[in-house]
C-alpha positions as CSV (number, residue, x, y, z in Angstrom):
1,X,-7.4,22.9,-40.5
2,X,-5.7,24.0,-43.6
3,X,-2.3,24.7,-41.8
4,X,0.9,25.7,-43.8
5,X,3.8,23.2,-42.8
6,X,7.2,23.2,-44.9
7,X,9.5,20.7,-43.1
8,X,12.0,18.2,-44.1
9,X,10.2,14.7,-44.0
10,X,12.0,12.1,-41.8
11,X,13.7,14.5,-39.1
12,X,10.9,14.4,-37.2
13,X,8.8,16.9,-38.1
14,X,6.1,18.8,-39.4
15,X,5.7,22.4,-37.7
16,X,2.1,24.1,-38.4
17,X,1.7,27.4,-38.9
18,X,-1.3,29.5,-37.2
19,X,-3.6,29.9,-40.7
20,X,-6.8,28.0,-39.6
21,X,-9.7,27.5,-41.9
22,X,-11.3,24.6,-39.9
23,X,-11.2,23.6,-36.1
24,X,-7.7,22.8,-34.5
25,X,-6.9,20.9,-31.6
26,X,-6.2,24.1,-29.7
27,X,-9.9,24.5,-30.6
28,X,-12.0,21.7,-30.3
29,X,-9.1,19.6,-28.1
30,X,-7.6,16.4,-29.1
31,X,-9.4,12.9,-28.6
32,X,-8.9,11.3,-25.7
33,X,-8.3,7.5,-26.7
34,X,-10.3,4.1,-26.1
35,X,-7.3,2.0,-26.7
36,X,-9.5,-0.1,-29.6
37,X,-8.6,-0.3,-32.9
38,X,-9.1,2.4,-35.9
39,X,-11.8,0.9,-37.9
40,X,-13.4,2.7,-41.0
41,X,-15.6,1.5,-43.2
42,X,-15.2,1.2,-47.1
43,X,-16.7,5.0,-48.2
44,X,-15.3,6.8,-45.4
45,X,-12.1,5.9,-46.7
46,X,-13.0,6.3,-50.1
47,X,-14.0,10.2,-49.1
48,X,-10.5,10.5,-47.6
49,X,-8.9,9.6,-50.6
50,X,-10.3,11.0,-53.2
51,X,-10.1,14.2,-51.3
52,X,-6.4,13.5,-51.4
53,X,-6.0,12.4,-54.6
54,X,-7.6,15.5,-55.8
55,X,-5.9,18.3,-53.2
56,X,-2.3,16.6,-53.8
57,X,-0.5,19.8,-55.4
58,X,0.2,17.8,-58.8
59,X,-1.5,14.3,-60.6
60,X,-1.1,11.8,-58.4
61,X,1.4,8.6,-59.5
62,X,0.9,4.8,-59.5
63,X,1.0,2.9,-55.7
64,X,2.8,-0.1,-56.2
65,X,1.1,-2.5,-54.2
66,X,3.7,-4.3,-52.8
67,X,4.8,-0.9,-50.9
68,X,1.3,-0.7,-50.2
69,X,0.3,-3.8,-48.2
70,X,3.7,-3.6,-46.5
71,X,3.0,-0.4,-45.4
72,X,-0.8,-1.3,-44.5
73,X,0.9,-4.8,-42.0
74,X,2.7,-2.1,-40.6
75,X,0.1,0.3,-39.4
76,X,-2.9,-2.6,-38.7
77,X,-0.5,-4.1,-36.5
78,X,0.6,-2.2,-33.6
79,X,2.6,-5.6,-31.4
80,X,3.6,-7.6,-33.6
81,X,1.0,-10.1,-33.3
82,X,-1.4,-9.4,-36.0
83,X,0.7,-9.5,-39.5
84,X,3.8,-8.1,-39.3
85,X,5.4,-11.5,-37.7
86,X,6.9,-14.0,-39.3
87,X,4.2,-16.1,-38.5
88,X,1.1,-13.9,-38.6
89,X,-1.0,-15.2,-41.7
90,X,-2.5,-12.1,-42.4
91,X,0.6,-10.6,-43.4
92,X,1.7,-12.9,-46.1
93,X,-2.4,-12.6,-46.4
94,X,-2.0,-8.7,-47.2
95,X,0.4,-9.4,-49.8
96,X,-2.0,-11.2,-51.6
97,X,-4.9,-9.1,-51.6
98,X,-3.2,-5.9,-52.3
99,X,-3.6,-4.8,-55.8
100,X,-7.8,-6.1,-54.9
101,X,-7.3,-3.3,-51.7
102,X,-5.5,-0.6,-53.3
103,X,-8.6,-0.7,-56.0
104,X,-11.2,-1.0,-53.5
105,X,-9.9,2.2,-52.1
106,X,-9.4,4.4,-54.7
107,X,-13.3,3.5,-55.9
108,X,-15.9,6.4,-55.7
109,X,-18.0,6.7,-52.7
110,X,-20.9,4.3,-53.0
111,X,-19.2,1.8,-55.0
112,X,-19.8,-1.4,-52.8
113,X,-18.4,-3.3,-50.2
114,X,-14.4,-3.8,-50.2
115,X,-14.8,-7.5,-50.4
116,X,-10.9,-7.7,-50.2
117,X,-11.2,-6.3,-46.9
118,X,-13.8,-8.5,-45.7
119,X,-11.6,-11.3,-46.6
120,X,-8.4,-10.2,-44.6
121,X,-11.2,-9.3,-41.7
122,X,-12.0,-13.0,-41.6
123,X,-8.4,-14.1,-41.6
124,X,-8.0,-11.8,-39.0
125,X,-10.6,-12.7,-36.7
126,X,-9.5,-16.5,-36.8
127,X,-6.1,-15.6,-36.2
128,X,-7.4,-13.4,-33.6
129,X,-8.7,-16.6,-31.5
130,X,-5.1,-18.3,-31.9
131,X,-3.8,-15.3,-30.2
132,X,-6.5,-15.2,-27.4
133,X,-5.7,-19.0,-26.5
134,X,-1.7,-18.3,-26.7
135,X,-2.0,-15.2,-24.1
136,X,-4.4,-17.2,-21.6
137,X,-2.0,-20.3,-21.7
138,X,1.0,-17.6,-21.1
139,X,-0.9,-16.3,-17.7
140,X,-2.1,-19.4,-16.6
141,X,1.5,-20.3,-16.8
142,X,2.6,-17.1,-14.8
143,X,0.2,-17.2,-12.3
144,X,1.2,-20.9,-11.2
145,X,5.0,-19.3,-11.0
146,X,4.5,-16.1,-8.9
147,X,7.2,-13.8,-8.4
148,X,9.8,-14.9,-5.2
149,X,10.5,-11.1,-4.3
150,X,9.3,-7.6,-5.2
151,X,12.9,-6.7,-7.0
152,X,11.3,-10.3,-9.8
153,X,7.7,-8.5,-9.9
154,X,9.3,-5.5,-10.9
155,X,11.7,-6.5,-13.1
156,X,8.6,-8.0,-15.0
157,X,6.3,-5.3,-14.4
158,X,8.7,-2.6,-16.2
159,X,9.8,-5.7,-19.1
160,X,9.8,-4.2,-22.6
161,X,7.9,-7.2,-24.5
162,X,7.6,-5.4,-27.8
163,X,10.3,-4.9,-30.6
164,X,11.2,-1.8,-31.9
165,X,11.8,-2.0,-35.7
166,X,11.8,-5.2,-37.8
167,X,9.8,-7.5,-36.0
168,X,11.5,-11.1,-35.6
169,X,9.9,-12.7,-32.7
170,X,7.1,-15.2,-33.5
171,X,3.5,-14.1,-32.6
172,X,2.9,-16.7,-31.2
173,X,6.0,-16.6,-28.3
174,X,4.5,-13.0,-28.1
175,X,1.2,-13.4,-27.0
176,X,2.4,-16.5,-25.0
177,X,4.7,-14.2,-23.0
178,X,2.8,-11.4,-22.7
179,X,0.6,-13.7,-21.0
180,X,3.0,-15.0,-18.6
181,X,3.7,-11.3,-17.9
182,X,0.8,-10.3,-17.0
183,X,-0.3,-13.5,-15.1
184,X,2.8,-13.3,-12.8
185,X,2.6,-9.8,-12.1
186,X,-1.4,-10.9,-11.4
187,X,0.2,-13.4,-8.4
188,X,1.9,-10.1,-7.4
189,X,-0.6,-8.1,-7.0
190,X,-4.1,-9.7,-7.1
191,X,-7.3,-8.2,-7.9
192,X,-5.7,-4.3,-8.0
193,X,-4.2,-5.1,-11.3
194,X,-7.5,-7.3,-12.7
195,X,-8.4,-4.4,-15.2
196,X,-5.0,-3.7,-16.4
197,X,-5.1,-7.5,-17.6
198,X,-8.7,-7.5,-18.5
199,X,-7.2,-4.8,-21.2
200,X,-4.4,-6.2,-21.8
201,X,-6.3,-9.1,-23.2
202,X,-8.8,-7.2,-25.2
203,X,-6.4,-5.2,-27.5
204,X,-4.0,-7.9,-27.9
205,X,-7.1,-9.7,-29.3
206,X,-10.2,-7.9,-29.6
207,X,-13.0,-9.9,-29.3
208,X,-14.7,-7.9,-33.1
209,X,-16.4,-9.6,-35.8
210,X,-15.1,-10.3,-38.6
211,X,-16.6,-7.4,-40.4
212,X,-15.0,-5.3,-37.6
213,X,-11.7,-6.5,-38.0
214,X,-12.1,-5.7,-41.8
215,X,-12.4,-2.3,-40.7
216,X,-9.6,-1.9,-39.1
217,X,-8.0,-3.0,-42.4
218,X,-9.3,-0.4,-44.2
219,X,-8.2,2.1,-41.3
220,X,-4.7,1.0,-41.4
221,X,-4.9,0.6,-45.5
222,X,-5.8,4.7,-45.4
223,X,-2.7,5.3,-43.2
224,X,-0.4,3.1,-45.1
225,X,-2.2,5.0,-49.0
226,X,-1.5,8.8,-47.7
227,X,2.5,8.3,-47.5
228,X,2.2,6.6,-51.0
229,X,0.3,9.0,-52.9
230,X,2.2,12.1,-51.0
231,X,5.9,11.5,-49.5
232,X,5.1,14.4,-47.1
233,X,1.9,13.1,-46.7
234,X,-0.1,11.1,-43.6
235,X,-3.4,10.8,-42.6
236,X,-4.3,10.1,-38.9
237,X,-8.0,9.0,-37.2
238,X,-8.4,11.7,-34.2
239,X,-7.7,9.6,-31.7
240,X,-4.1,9.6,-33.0
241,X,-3.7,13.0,-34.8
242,X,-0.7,13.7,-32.6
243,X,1.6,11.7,-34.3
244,X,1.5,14.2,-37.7
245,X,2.2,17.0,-35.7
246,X,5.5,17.9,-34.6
247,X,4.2,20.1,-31.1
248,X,7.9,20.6,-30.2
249,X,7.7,23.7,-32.7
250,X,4.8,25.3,-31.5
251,X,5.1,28.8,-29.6
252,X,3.6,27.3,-26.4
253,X,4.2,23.1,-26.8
254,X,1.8,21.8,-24.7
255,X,2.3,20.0,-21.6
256,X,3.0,16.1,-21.4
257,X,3.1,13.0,-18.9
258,X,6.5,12.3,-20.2
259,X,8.5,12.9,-23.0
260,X,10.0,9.1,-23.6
261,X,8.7,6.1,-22.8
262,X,8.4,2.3,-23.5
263,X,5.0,0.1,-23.6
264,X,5.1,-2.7,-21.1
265,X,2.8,-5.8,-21.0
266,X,0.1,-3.6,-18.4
267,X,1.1,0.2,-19.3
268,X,3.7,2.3,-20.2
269,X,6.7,3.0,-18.3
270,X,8.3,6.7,-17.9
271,X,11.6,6.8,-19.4
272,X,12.3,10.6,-19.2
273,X,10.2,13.4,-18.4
274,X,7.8,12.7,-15.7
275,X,6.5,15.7,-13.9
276,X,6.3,15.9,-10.1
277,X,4.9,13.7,-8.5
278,X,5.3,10.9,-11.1
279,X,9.0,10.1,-11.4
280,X,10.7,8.7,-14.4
281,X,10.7,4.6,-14.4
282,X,7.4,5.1,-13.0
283,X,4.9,2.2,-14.7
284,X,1.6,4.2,-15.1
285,X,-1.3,1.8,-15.7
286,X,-4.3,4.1,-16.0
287,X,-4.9,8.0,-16.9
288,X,-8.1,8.9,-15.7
289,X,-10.7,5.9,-16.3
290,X,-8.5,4.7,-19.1
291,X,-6.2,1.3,-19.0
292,X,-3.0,1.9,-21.1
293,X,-2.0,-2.2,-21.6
294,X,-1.9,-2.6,-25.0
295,X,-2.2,0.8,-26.7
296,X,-0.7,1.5,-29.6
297,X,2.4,3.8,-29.6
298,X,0.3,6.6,-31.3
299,X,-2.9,6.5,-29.1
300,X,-0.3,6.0,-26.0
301,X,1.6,9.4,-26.4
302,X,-1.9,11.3,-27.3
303,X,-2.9,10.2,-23.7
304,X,0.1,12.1,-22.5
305,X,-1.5,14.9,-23.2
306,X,-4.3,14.9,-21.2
307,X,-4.0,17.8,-19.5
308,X,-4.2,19.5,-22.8
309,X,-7.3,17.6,-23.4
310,X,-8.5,18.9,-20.1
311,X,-7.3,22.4,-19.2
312,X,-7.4,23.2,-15.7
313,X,-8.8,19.7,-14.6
314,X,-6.5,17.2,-12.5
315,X,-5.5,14.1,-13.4
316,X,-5.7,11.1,-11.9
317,X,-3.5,8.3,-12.7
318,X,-3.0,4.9,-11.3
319,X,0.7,3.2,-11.1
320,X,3.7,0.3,-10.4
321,X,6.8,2.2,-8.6
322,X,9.6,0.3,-7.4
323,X,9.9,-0.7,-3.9
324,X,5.8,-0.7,-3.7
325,X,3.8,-3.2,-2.8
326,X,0.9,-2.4,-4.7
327,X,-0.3,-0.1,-7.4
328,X,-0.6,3.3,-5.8
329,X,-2.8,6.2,-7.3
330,X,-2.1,9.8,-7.5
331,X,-3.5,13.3,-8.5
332,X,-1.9,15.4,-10.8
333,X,-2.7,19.0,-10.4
334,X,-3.2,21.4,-13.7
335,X,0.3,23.0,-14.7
336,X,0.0,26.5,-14.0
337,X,0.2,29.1,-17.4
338,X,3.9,29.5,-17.3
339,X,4.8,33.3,-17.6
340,X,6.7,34.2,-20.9
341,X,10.5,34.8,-20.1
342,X,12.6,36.8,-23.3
343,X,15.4,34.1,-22.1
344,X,13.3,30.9,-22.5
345,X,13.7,30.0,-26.3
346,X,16.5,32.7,-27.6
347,X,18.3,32.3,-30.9
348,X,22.0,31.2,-30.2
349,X,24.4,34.1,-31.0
350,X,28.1,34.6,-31.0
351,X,30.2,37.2,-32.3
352,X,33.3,36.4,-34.6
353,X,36.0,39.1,-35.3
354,X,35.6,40.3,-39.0
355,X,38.4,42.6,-40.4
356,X,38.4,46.0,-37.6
357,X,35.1,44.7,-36.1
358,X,32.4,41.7,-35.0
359,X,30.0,39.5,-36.9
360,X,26.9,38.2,-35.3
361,X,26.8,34.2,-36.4
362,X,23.1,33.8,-35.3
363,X,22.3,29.7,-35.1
364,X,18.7,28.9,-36.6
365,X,18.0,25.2,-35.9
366,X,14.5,24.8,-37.1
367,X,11.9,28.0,-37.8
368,X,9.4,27.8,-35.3
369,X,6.0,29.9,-35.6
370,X,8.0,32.8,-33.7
371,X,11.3,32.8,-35.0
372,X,10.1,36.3,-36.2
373,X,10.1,37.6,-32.8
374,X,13.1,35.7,-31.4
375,X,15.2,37.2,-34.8
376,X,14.3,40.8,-33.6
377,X,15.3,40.1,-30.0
378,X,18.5,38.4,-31.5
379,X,19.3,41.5,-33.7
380,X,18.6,44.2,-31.1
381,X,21.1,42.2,-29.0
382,X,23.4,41.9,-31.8
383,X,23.3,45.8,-32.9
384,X,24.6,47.1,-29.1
385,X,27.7,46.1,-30.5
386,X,28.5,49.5,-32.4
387,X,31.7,47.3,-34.5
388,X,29.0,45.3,-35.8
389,X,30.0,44.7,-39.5
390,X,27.1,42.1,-40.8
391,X,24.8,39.2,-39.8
392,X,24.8,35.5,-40.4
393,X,22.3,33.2,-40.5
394,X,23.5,29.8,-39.9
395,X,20.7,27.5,-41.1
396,X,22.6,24.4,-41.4
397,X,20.9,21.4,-40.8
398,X,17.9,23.6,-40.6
399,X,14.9,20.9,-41.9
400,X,12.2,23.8,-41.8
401,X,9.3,24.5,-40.3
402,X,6.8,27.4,-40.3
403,X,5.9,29.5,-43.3
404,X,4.8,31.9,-40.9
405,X,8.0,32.1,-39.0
406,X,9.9,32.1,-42.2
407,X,8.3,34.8,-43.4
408,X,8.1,36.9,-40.4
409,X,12.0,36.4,-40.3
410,X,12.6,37.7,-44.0
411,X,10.9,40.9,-42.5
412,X,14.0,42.2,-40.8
413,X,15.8,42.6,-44.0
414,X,13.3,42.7,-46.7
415,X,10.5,44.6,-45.4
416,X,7.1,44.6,-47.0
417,X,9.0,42.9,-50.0
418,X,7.0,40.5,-52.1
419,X,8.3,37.2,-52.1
420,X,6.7,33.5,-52.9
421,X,4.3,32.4,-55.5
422,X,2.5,29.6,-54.5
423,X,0.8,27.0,-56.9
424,X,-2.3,24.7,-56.0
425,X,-3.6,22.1,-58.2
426,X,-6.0,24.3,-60.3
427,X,-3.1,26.2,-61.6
428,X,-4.1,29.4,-58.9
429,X,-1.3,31.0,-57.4
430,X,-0.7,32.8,-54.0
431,X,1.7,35.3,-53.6
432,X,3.2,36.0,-50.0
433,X,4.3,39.2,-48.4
434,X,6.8,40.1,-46.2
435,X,5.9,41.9,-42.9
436,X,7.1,46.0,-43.1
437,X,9.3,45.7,-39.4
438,X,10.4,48.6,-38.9
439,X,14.2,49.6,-39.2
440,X,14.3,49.5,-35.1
441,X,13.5,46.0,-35.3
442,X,15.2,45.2,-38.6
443,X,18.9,44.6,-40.0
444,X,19.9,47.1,-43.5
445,X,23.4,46.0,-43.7
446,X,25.7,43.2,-44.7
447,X,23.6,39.5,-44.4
448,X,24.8,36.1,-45.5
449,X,23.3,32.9,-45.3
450,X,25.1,29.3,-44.2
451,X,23.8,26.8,-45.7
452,X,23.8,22.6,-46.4
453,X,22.4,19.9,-47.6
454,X,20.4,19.8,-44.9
455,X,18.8,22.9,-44.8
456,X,15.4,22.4,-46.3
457,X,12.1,24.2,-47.2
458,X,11.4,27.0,-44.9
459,X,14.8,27.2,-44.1
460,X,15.6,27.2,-48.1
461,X,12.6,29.8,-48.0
462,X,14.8,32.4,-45.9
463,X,18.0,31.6,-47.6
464,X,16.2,32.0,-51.5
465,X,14.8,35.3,-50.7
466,X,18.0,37.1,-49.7
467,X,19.3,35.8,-53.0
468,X,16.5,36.6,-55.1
469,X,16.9,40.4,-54.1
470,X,20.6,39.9,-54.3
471,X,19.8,41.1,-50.3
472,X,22.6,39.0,-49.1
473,X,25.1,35.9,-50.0
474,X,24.5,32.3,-49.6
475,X,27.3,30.2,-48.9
476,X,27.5,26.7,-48.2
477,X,26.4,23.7,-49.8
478,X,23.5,23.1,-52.4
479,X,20.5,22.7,-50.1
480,X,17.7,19.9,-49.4
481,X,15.1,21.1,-52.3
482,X,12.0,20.8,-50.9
483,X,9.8,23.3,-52.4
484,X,6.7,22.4,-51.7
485,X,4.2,22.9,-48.6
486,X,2.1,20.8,-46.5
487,X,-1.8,21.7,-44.6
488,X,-3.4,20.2,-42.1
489,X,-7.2,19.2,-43.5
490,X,-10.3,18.0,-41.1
491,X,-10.5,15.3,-43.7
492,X,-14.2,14.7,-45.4
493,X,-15.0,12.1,-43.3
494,X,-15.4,13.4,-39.6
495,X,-13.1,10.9,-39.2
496,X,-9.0,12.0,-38.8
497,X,-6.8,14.6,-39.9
498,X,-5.0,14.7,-43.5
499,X,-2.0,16.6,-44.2
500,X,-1.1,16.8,-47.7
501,X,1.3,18.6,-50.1
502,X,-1.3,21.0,-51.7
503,X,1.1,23.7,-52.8
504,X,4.5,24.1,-54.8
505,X,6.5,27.4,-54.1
506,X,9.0,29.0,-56.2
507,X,11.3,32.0,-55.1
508,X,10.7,35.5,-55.5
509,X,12.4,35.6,-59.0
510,X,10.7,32.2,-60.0
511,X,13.5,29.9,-59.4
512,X,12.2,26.3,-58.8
513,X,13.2,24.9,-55.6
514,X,11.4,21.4,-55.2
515,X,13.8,18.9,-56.3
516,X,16.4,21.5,-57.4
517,X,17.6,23.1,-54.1
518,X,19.3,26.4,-53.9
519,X,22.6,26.7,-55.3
520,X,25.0,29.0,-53.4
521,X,27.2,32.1,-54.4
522,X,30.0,31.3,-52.7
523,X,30.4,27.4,-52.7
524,X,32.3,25.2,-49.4
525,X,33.2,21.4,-49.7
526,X,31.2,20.4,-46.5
527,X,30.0,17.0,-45.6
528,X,27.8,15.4,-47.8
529,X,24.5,15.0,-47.4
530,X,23.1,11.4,-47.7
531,X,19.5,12.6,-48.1
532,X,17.7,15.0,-51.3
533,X,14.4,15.7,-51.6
534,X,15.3,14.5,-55.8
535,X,15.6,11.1,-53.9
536,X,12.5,10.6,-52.2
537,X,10.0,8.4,-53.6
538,X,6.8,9.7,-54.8
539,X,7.9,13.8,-54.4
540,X,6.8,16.1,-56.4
541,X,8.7,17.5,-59.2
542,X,10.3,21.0,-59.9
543,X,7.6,24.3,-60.6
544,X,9.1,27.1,-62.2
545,X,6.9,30.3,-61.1
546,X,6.5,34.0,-62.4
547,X,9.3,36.4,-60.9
548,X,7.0,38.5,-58.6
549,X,9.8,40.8,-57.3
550,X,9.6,44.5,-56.6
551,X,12.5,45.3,-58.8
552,X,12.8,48.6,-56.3
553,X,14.1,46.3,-53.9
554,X,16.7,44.3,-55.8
555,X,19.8,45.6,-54.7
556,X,23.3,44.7,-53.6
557,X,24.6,45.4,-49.7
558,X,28.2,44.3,-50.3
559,X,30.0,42.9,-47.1
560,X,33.2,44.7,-46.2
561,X,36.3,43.4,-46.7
562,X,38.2,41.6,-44.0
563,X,41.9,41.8,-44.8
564,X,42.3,38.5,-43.4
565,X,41.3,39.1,-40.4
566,X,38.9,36.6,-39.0
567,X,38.2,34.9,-36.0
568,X,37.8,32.8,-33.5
569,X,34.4,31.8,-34.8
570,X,32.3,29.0,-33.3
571,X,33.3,26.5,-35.4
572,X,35.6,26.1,-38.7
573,X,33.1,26.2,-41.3
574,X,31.5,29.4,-39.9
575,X,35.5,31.1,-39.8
576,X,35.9,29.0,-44.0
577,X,32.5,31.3,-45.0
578,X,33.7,34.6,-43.5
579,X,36.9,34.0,-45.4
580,X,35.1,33.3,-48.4
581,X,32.5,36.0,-47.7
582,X,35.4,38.8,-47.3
583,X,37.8,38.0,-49.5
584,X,36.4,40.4,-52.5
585,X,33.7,42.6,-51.4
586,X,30.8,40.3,-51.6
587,X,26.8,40.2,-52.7
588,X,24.0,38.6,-53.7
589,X,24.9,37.7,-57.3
């Protein structure tokens, strides 16, 4: 897909931006999944990453392979049945065979069988049997204690069996009480829940060879290598390629069955968000022809998207609700388009008294694809005030986003300017352009920046322009220091999706940011932040780039002083920076 993200890792994450150079989910539609392990075999993977290795924006560094096969029980497991419990021998199994892995992958195509694979398949696929036996004596023990009332049944059929986190509970208990789960809620209800527990069974402990099970290895051995090699990195098979996106960002996020929810032993319960007529606490067994017992977390939130994955089609779904006797099943009609509203996703603004008139403090909590368009909305409100004295951008604990919406918000105060060069592997560089908005739509006075630790990537992108063209002042604290972007890549398998760091960025005057940060004019003590991209394992290091500014454009638009006065503001720091912005006639310097 080659899709531009630059977002903070870890706060949850990654907004795309609408460059395409292969298909897109909006395009081709996302997988709809089987519930069945990820299984690759040993040169698919291999394709994936060497295209990694050689994409990835700098040399790649040694994997340790202890980070590695912890990383790799992590993703093969998705219960806490397989090897990341205490007592799952394939864990302590992984361990072992790491470095043996880790080689196997980074071979050429066409190299041979990953033997070290076909080992942990075969430890797998005994273990496999163990749990089988342990879930059937669990329902055989439930079904000889059915429920007394329908308030028990329930209280089993909505149960969360599965830990969130560290996983302490044996695998064996597990699979024994997941068992007893879904055998008493099979005294319940009888035959109308046979195929929930049929599934149930099957992706607790697939019944695949051991050759089939070492594929699954290698599947979650890919997912765990991606993160290494990249910290901003992931790779996902398409069945799951929803959980590197962050959709919330998107101009139009697409519709969902829920927005939280919990696995249960048969399904997944509705914790928040269900649309009419499911109702949150609802326990939805089926989505079309498709069982949702024991899914993964990632294959059971792409299935909320189904209506995505089928525009205009109903859905039909099958669930538990309290105070029914039996599973009930319902139709879920198509969401109609919803019709744009300029109300609907505004950019926060308040107005602060500054000296003998107003200061628009503009709140900018992540930069969506359209922030370009919301910005101009937000300044044409702000500029009906005729006492408007300047603009603020408050981008604090902004983690980033688009480039495209970064960019398209620079527009309004340097427009056409040139602005970031952009460095890929090969030593080519890209230089962006900001869009010409006209001065209707634009902002030519006084513009400062608010900045923290927090404020990452494109939010470090809008902050370092206005201080490369000495455009306006940045105040705050140093920022994040990620200066480096992310695309979305059909990988070379046919196989998943890859996003990977392929490009560092400098400012406008060459300035590094990645692992530097932007250092502001006018410095406040604010809280400090426990998290810099200098920190994170496996980022990429500084890039100094060529100063590509129009040195027309570099000028000074001083803020007016204030004489003191200043305030109410919507919170202290924002009335500290005004102070601090006012107190001499400020600029970009």
């Amino acid at each position: 897909m080659a899709r531009l993200v630059l977002r903070l890792a870890g706060s949850g994450d990654e907004e795309i931006d609408g460059a395409s150079c292969n298909s897109s989910p909006a395009e081709r539609g996302f997988a709809l999944p089987t519930g069945a392990p990820t299984a690759l075999d040993c040169d698919q993977a291999r394709l994936v990453v060497t295209q990694a290795r050689t994409m990835l924006a700098a040399a790649p560094l040694r994997i340790d392979p202890a980070k590695f096969a912890e990383a790799t029980s992590d993703w093969l497991d998705p219960h806490g049945l397989w090897s990341v419990a205490p007592d799952a021998p394939a864990g302590a199994a992984l361990r072992r065979e790491a470095a043996a892995l880790l080689d196997e992958l980074q071979a050429p195509p066409g190299s041979g069988p990953c033997l070290a694979a076909l080992r942990l398949g075969a430890e797998l696929f005994r273990w496999s049997r163990q749990v089988s036996a342990l879930f059937d004596e669990g329902k055989r023990a439930g079904e000889a204690r059915p429920p007394a009332t329908a308030a028990e049944a329930w209280t089993v059929a909505m149960a969360a069996p599965f830990e969130d986190g560290v996983v302490t509970r044996s695998a064996r208990d597990l699979a024994r009480e997941l068992g007893r789960e879904a055998g008493t809620l099979h005294a319940r209800y009888g035959a109308s829940i046979d195929r929930y527990v049929d599934a149930a069974r099957e992706r607790l402990s697939p019944s695949i060879s051991p050759e089939g099970w070492a594929q699954a290895v290698i599947a979650a051995a890919l997912r765990a290598y991606v993160p290494q090699l990249d910290a901003h990195g992931a790779w996902a098979p398409l069945e799951e390629e929803i959980s590197i996106y962050d959709l919330a960002l998107e101009v139009s996020p697409p519709s969902r069955l829920w927005s939280e929810m919990t696995r249960t032993a048969l399904g997944v319960r509705i914790d928040r968000g269900a649309p009419a007529p499911l109702r949150d606490g609802d326990v939805l067994l089926h989505i079309e022809e498709t069982p949702l017992a024991g899914m993964s977390v990632e294959q059971a939130e792409q299935m909320s998207l189904l209506g995505d994955m089928k525009p205009g089609a109903h859905t039909r779904v099958a669930l538990l609700r309290r105070g029914l006797a039996a599973p009930i099943e319902l139709m879920l009609a198509p969401e109609p388009e919803p019709p744009f509203t300029v109300g609907a996703a505004e950019l926060t603004m308040e107005l602060a008294r500054y000296g003998d008139g107003e200061v628009a403090i503009l709140a900018i909590p992540d930069v969506p694809d359209d922030l370009g368009d919301r910005l101009s909305r937000a300044l044409l409100q702000a500029r009906e005030h005729g006492s408007l004295r300047g603009v603020v951008l408050d981008l604090r604990a902004n983690g980033g986003g688009s480039t495209d919406g970064a960019i398209a918000a620079i527009g309004h105060f340097l427009p056409g300017a040139t602005l970031f060069p952009m460095r890929r592997r090969d030593g080519g560089i890209e230089v962006e352009r900001a869009p010409d908005i006209p001065p209707s739509r634009g902002w030519a006075g006084p513009v400062a920046a608010l900045v923290d630790g927090d404020s990452a990537s494109a939010a470090e992108m809008i902050a370092g322009a206005l201080a490369s063209y000495r455009r306006g002042v940045v105040v705050g604290d140093r920022t994040y220091g990620k200066g480096c972007a992310q695309e979305y890549l059909d990988d070379e398998a046919h196989v998943g999706v890859l996003r990977l760091t392929t490009l560092l960025y400098a400012l406008p005057d060459g300035s590094p940011v990645q692992k530097t940060g932007i250092s502001p004019q006018l410095s406040l003590t604010l809280p400090a932040s426990l998290e810099r991209e200098a920190r994170v394992e496996h980022a990429l290091g500084p890039w100094r780039g060529p100063d590509v500014r129009d040195a027309a454009r570099v000028r000074e638009v001083p803020w007016p002083t204030h004489g003191g006065r200043v305030g109410p503001c919507p919170d202290d720091v924002v009335c500290r920076a005004l102070r601090a912005i006012g107190a001499v006639r400020a600029a970009a310097r």
